[in-house]
Z-matrix of the N, CA and C atoms (Angstrom, degrees):
N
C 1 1.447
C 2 1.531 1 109.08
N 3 1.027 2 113.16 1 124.22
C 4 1.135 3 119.94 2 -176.69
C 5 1.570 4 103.40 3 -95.66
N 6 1.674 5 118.51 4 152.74
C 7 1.686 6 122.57 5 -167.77
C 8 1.970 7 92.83 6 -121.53
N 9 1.338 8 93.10 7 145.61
C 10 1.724 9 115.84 8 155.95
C 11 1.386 10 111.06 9 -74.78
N 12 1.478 11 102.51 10 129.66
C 13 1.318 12 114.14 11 -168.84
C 14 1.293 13 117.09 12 -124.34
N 15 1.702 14 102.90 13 5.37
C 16 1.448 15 111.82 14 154.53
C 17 1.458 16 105.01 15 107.69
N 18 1.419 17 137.45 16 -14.41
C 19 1.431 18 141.90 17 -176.24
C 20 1.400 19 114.81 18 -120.43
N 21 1.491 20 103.57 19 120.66
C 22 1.226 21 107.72 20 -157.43
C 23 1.879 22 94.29 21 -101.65
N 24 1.471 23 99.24 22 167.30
C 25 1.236 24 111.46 23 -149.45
C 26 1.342 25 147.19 24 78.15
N 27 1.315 26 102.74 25 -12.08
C 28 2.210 27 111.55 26 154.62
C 29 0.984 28 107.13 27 -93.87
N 30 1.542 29 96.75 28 146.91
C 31 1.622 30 96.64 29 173.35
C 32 1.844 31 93.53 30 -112.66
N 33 1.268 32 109.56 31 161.26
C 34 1.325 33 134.77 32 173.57
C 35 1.291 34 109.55 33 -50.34
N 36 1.600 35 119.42 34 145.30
C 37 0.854 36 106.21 35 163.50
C 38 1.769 37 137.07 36 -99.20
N 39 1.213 38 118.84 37 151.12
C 40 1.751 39 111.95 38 -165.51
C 41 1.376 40 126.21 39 -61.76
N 42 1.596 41 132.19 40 -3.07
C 43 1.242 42 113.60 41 159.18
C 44 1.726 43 102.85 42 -129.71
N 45 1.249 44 91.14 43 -171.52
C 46 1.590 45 93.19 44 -149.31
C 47 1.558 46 81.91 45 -104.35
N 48 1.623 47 94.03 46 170.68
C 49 1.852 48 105.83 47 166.92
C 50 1.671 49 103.55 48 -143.15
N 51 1.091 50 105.97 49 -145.52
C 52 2.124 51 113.22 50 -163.67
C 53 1.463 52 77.18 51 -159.06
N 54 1.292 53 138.79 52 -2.87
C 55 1.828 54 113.87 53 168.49
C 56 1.062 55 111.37 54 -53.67
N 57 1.793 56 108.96 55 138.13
C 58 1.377 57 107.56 56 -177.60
C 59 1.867 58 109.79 57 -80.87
N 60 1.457 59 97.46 58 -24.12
C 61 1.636 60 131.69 59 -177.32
C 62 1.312 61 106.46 60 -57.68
N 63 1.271 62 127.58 61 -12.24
C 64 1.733 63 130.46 62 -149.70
C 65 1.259 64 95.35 63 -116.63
N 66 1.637 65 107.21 64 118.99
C 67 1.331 66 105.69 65 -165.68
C 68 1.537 67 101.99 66 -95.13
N 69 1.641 68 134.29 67 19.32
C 70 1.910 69 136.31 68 145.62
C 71 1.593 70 100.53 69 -73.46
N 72 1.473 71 119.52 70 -54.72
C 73 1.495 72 100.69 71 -167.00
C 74 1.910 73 107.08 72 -120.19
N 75 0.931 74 93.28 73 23.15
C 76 1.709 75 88.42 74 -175.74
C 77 1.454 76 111.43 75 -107.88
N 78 1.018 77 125.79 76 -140.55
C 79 1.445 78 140.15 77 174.68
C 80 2.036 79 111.54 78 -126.43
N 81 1.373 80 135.18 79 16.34
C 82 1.228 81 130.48 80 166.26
C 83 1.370 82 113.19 81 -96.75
N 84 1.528 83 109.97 82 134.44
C 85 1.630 84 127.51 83 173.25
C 86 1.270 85 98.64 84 -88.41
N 87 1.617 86 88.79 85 150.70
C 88 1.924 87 102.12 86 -178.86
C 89 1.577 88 82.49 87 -114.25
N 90 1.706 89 114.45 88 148.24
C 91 0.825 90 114.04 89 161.47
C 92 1.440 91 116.24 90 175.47
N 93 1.173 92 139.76 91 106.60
C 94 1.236 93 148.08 92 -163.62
C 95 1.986 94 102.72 93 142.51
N 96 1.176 95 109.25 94 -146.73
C 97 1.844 96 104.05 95 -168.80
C 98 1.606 97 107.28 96 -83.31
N 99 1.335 98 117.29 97 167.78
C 100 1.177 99 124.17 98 -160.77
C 101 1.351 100 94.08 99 -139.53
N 102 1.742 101 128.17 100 121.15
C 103 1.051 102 128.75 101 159.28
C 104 1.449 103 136.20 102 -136.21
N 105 1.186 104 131.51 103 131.79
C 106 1.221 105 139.14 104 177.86
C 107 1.394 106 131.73 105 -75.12
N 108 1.163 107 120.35 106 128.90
C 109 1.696 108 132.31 107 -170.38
C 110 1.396 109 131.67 108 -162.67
N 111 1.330 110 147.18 109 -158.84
C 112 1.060 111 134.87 110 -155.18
C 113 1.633 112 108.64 111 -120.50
N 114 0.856 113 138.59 112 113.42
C 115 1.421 114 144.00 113 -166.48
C 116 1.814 115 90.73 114 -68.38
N 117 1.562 116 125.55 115 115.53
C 118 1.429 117 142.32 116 -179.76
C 119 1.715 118 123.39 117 -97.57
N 120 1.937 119 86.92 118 -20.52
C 121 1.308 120 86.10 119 -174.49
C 122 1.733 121 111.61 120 -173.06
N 123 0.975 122 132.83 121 157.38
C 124 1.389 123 128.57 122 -174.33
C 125 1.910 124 111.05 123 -145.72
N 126 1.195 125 97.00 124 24.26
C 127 1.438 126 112.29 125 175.53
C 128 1.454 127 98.11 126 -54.94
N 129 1.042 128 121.99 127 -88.11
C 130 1.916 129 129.44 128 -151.50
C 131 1.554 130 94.55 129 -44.67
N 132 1.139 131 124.85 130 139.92
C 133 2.053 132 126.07 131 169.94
C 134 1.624 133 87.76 132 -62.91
N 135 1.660 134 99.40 133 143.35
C 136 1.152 135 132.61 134 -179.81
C 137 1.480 136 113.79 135 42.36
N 138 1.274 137 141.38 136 39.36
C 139 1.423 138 149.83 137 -135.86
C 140 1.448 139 101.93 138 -154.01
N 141 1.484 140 139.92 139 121.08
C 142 1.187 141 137.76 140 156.38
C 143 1.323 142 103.28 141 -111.67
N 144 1.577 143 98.87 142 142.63
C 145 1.844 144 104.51 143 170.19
C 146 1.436 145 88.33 144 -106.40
N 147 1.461 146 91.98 145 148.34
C 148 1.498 147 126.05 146 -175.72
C 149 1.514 148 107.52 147 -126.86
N 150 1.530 149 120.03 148 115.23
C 151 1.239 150 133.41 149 -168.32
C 152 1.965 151 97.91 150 -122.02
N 153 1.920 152 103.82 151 113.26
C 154 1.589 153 101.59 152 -166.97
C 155 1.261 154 83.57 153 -112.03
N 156 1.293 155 121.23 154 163.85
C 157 1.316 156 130.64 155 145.63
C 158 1.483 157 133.16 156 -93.70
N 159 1.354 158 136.39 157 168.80
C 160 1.689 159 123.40 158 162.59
C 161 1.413 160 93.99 159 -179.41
N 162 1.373 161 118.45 160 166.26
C 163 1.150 162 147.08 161 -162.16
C 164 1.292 163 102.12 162 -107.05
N 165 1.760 164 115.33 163 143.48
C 166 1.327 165 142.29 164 -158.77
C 167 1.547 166 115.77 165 -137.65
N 168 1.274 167 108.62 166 76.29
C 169 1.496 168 123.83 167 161.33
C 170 1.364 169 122.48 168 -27.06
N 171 1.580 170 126.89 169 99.42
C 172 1.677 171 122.21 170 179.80
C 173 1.442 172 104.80 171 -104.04
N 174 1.076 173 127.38 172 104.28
C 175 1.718 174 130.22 173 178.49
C 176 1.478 175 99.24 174 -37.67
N 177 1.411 176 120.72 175 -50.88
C 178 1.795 177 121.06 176 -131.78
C 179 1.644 178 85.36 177 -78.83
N 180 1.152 179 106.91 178 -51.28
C 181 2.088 180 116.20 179 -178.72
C 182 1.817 181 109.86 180 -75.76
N 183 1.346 182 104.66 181 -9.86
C 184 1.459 183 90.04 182 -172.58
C 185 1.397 184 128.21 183 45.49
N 186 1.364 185 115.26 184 57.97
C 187 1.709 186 135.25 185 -157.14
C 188 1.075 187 106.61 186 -160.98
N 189 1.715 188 129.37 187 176.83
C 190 1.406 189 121.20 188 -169.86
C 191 1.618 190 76.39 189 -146.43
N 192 1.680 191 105.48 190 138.03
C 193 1.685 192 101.91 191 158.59
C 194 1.277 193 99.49 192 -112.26
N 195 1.458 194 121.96 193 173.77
C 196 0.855 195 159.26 194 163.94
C 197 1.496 196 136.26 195 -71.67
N 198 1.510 197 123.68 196 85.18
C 199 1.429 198 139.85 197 -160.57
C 200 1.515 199 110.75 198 -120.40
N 201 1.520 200 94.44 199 167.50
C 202 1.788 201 105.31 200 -166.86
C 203 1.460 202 112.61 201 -150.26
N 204 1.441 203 106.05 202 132.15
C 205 1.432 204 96.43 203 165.33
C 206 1.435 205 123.07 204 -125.48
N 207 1.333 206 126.62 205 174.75
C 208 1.454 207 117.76 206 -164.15
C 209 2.217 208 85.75 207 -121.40
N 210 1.743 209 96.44 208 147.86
C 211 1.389 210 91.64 209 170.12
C 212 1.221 211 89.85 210 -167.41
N 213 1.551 212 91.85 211 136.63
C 214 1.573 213 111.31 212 -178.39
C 215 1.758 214 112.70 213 -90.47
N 216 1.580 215 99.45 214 147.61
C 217 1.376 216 111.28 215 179.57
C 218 1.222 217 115.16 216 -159.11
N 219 1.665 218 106.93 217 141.93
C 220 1.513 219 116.23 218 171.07
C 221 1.175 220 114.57 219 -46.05
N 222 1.164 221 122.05 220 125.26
C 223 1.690 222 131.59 221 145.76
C 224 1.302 223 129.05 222 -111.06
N 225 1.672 224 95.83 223 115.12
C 226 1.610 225 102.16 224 -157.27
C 227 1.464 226 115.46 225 -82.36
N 228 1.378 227 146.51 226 167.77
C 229 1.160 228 125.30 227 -141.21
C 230 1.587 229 103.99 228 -103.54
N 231 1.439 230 111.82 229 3.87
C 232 1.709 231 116.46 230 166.44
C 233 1.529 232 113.26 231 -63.27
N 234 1.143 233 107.68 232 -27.79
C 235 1.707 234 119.32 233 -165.49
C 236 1.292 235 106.71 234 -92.19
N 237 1.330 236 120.72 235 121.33
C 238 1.267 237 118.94 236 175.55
C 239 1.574 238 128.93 237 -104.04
N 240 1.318 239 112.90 238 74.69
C 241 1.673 240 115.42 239 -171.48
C 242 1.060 241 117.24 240 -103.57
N 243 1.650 242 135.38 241 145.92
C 244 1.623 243 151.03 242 -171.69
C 245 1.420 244 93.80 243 -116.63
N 246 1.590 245 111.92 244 159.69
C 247 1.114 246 109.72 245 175.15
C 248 1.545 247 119.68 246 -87.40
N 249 1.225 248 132.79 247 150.65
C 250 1.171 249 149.02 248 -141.05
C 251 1.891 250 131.00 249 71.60
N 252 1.510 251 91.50 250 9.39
C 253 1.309 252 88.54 251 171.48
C 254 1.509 253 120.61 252 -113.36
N 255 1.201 254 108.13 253 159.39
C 256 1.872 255 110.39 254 -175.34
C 257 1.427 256 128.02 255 -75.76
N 258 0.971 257 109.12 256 123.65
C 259 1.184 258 115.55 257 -179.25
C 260 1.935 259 146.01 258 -106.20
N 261 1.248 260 143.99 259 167.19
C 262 1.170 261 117.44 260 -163.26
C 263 1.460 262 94.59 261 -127.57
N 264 1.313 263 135.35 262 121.91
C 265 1.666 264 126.17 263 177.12
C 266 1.379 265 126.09 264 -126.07
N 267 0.820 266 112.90 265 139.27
C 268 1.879 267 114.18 266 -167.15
C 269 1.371 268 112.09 267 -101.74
N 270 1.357 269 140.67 268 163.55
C 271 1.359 270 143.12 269 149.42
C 272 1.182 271 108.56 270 -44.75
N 273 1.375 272 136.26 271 170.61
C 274 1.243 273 161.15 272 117.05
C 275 1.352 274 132.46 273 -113.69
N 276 1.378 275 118.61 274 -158.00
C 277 1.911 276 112.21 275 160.41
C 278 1.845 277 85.93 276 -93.73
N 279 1.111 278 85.45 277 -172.78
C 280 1.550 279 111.11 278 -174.19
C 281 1.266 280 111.02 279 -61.19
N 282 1.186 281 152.54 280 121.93
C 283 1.327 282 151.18 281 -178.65
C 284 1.900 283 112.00 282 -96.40
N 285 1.135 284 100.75 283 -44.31
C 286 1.834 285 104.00 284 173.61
C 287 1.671 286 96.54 285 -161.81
N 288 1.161 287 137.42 286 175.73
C 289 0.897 288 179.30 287 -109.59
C 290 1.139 289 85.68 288 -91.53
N 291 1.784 290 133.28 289 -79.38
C 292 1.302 291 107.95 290 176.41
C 293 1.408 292 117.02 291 -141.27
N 294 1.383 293 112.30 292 52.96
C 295 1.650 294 140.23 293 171.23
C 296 1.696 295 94.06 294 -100.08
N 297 1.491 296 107.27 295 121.03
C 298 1.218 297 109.29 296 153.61
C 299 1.690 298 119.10 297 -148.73
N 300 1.625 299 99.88 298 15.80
C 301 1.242 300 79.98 299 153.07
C 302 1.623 301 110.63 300 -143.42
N 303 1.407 302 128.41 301 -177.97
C 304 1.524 303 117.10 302 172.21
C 305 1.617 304 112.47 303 -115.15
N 306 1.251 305 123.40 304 151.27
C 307 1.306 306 142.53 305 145.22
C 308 1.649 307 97.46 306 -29.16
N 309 1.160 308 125.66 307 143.83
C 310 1.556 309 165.99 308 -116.31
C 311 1.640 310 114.72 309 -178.55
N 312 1.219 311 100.40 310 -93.64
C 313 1.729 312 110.58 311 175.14
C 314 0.681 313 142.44 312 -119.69
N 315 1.375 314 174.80 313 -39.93
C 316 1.713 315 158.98 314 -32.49
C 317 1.215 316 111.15 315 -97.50
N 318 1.449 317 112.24 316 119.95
C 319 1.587 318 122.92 317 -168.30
C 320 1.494 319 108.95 318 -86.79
N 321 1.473 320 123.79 319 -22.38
C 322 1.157 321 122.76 320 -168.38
C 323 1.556 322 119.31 321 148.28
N 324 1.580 323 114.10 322 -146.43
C 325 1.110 324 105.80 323 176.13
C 326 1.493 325 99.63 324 -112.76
């Protein structure tokens, strides 16, 4: 059985898991900002790095550069993502040390 997790527009994903971490079949609430980015890496077990981009307003040049940040997140083992594909990630509480939020969806590449 898969659970509503309150954000509309993902759909679930099609097989099931026993993560307790997995906020479709576990027990974690998503809740705080939600952001999308590029999955960079899948080194750490159960761990996706998430590499976003956004734009950086400089008063003195009146220009915007171009910045990035990296943020780690659970990826529970229902979800099936490679690196270079996009991804959707939510807040949580703290998961370890410096995971605080999880994987959601993966739209593709």
């Amino acid at each position: 059985m898969v659970k509503n997790i309150g954000i509309e527009g993902l759909e679930p994903p099609k097989r099931k898991c026993e993560d307790k971490k997995c906020p479709w079949h576990g027990n974690i609430k998503v809740r705080g900002r939600i952001f999308e980015g590029r999955i960079v890496s899948l080194r750490p077990q159960k761990t996706a790095v998430i590499e976003r981009e956004y734009f950086h307003y400089l008063p003195k040049y009146e220009r915007y550069e171009r910045r990035h940040s990296r943020l780690y997140a659970h990826l529970p083992p229902c979800i099936d993502a490679k690196v270079g594909d996009i991804a959707v990630i939510g807040e949580t509480r703290k998961l370890s040390k410096t995971k605080a939020f999880v994987v959601l969806q993966v739209k593709g590449r």
